[in-house]
N, C-alpha and C positions, 0 to 999 in steps of 0.2 A: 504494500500500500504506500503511495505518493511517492516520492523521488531517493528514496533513501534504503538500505536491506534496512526487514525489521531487526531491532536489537530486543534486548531483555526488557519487561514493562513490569515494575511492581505494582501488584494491585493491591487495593485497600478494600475489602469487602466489596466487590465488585466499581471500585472506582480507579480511575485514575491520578494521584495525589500530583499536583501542579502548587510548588513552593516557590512563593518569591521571598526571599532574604534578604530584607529591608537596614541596612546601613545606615551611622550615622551621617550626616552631611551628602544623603542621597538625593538625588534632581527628582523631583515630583514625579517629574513629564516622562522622564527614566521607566518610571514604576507603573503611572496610573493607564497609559497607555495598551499595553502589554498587558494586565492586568484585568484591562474591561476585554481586550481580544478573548483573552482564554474564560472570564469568567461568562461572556455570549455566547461563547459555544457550551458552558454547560448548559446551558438553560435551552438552545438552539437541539441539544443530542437527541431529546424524544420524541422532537418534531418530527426529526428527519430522520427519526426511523434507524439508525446505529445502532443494531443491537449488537454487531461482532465485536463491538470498542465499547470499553468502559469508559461513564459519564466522569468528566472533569472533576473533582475536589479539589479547588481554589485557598489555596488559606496562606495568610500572611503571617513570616515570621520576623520574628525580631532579633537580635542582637542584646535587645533591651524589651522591657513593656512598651515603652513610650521612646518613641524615634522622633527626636530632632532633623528633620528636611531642609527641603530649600525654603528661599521664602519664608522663614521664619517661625514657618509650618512645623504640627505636630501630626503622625500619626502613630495610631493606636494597635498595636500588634498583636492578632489572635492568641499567642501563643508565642514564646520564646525558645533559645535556641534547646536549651536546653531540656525540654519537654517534647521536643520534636525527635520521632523516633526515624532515625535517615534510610532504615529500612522500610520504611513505607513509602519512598519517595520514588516519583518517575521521573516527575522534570524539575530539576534547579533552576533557578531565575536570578541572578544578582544582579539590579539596576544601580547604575550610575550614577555619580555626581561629585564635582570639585574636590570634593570635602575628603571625598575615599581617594583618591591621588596620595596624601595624606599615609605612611605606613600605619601613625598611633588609629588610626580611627578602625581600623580592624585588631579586635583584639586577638590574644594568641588562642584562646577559647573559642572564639568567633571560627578562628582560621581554622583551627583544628577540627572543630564540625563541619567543614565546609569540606574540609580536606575527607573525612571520612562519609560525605554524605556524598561527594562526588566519584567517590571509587566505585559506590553501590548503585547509585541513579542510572535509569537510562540515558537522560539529556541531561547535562550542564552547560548553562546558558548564562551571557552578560550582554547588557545591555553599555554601551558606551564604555563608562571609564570604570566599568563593573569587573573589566576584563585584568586590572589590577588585582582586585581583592581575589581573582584565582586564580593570577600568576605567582602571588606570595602564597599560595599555597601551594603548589608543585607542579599544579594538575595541567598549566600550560606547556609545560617543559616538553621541544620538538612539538608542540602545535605549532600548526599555521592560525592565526586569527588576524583579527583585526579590531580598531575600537575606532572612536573619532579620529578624525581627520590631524585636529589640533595638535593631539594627545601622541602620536604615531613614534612620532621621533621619540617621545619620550619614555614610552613603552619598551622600545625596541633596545635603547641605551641601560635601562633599569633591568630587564629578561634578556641577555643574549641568549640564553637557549631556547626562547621562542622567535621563530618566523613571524614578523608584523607585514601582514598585506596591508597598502594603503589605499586599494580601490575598492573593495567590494562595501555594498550594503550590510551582508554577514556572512558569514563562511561557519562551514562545517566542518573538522577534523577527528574524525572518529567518535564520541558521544561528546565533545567538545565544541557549541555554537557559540560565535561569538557577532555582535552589532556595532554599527557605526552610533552615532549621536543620535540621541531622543528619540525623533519619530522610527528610526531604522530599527528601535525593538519595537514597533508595530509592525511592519514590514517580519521580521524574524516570528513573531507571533503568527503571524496569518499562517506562513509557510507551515509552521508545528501544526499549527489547528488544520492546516489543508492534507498535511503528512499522515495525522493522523484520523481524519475525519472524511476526507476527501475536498475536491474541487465545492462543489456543492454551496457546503457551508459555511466554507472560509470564504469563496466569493461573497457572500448575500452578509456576512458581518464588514468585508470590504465597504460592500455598497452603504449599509450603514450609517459607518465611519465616515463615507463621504473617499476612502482612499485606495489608492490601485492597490489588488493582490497581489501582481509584482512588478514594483515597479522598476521601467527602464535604466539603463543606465549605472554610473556607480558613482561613489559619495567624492570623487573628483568632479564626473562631471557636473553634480548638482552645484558643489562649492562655486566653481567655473560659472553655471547660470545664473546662481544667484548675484555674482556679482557682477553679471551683464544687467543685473532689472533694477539698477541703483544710481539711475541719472541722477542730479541734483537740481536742471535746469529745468521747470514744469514742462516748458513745451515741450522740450526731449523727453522727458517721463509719461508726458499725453501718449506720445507716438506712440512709445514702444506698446502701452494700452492699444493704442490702434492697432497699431501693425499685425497683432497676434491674432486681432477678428479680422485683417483683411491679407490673408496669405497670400490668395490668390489671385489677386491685382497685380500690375506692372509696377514692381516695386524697385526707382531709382532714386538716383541723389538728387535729380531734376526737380522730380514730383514729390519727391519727402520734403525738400530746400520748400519748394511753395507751399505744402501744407501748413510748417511753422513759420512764414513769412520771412523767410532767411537767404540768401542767394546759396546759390548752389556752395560755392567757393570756404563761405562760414559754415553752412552748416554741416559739411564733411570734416571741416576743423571742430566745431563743438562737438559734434558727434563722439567723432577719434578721445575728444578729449575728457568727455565726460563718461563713456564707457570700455575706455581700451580698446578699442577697436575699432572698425572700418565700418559702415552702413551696409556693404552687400555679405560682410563676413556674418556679422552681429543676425540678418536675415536669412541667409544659409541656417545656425544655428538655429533660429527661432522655425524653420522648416522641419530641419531634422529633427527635434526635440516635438513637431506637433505629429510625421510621420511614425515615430515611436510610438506611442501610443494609441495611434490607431493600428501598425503592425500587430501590436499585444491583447488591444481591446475590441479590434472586430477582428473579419473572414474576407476584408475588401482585397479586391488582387493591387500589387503592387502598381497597377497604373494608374487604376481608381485613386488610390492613394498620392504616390505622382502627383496628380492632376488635383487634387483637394490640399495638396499643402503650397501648391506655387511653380511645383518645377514643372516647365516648357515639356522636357521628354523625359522619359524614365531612363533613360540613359545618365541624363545630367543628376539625374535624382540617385542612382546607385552612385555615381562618381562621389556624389556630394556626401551620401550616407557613410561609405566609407570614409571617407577623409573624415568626417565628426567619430565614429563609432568602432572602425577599423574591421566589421564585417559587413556583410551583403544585407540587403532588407532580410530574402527570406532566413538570412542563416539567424538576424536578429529573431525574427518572428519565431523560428522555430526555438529556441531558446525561451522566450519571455512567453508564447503564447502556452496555457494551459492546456491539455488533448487529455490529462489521465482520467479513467472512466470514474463516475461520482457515485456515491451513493444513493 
């Protein structure tokens, strides 16, 4: 079932036991994310009819009773660590935040359950800078992972015996998952709930959410767009709002220059200057990144697609895809789009 061999699943009295290990000076967004994924899918399981898979038990543990967060926030932990029996555990969860960068903020007690609950778990999981508090515990040693973007170098320097990828969303290394920053353990979570639940279910808590089940691309190139969407100059920030609902117009320096009443000549220079780059690069990009998604999210053929994001010929649309993505449409499509049968 879903993309991965099955491994070993401890069951709880017919359930699945899904542990988040709530840290001091943990990131909210880290936890609560990830958290509503898996606990929608318990509530989603009788719907849809899973009788081969044991229903989710969601419980959050502590470090402490009472966890200090971000934000100045407190939460409340079902149950501490020490009351948590690690043999009833499937999936580990450790979310993220600043504060766990930090060696004192994992205690040796802390570290020690974690170390003994992840030898016996099927999944152990981090969420961002989560991936800290279980490389000080052994368990990354010769993994490949990855965490934030930020964070990478500094991972890599603190663990030489673990591999830090710095592209992916999250990666898998043997019962080892690990995510990029905040929303990327939503992203990680879907994948589990799809893993184990099928397409199905983990699509319809995507929709939800409001967020792709998988999304395109990897936490460079997000970093990368988000810093193309960051004019300071309103009418360059109008545009780029436009530009993204009218892909498929004749889109030059000519007619962009007269939309923000600008001559051609400046507003190539404000452009360049206010977003790094070029007005036909910056629109390539904004193509590629709208055909991604329709690759992933429909069945359209690649020249439908072509033709709905701007590019002249599908020719110019593969040349362009590759140069952003480094494979072909359909090899992305086959990759990112879902085919495993559902429940």
């Amino acid at each position: 079932m879903g993309w991965w061999p099955f491994m070993r699943s401890n069951h709880n009295g017919g359930r699945r036991r899904v542990v988040f290990l709530l840290l001091s000076g943990a990131e909210l967004t880290d936890f609560a994310g990830p958290f509503a994924v898996f606990s929608r899918a318990a509530q989603l399981h009788d719907e849809y009819g899973i009788l081969s898979v044991p229903k989710y038990e969601v419980r959050l543990v502590g470090s402490a009773k009472t966890i200090d967060v971000s934000w100045g926030l407190k939460l409340f932990a079902q149950t501490v660590i020490d009351r948590e029996p690690t043999r009833l555990i499937d999936t580990i969860i450790v979310p993220g935040g600043v504060g766990i960068l930090e060696t004192s903020s994992v205690s040796l007690a802390t570290s020690q359950w974690l170390r003994r609950a992840g030898v016996v778990a099927r999944r152990v999981c981090s969420v961002c800078t989560g991936a800290f508090a279980l490389a000080r515990t052994g368990l990354l040693k010769g993994k490949r992972v990855t965490t934030h973007w930020a964070f990478c170098d500094q991972l890599a320097s603190e663990f030489p015996d673990v591999t830090v990828d710095r592209e992916p969303i999250f990666t898998r290394d043997g019962n080892i998952y690990t995510s990029a920053g905040v929303t990327a353990g939503i992203d990680l979570a879907l994948a589990l709930v799809e893993e184990d639940y099928g397409h199905k279910l983990a699509l319809q808590i995507a929709r939800e959410m409001v967020v792709f089940l998988k999304r395109p691309g990897s936490q460079l190139q997000f970093s990368q767009a988000l810093r193309l969407q960051s004019a300071d100059r309103t009418p360059i920030r109008n545009l780029q709002t436009w530009l993204i609902e009218n892909l498929k117009k004749e889109l030059n320096v000519e007619s962009l220059a007269e939309r923000v009443n600008m001559s051609p000549r400046n507003f190539a220079r404000a452009f360049k200057r206010e977003l790094g780059t070029t007005p036909a690069a910056y629109i390539e990009q904004l193509r590629v990144d709208s055909a991604k998604s329709r690759l992933a999210e429909s069945r359209r053929s690649v020249k439908e697609i072509a033709d709905l994001c701007g590019f002249k010929t599908v020719e110019s649309f593969r040349r362009a895809f590759a140069r952003q993505t480094r494979v072909s449409p359909l090899a992305y499509r086959a990759r990112f789009q879902s085919n495993w049968p559902s429940h």
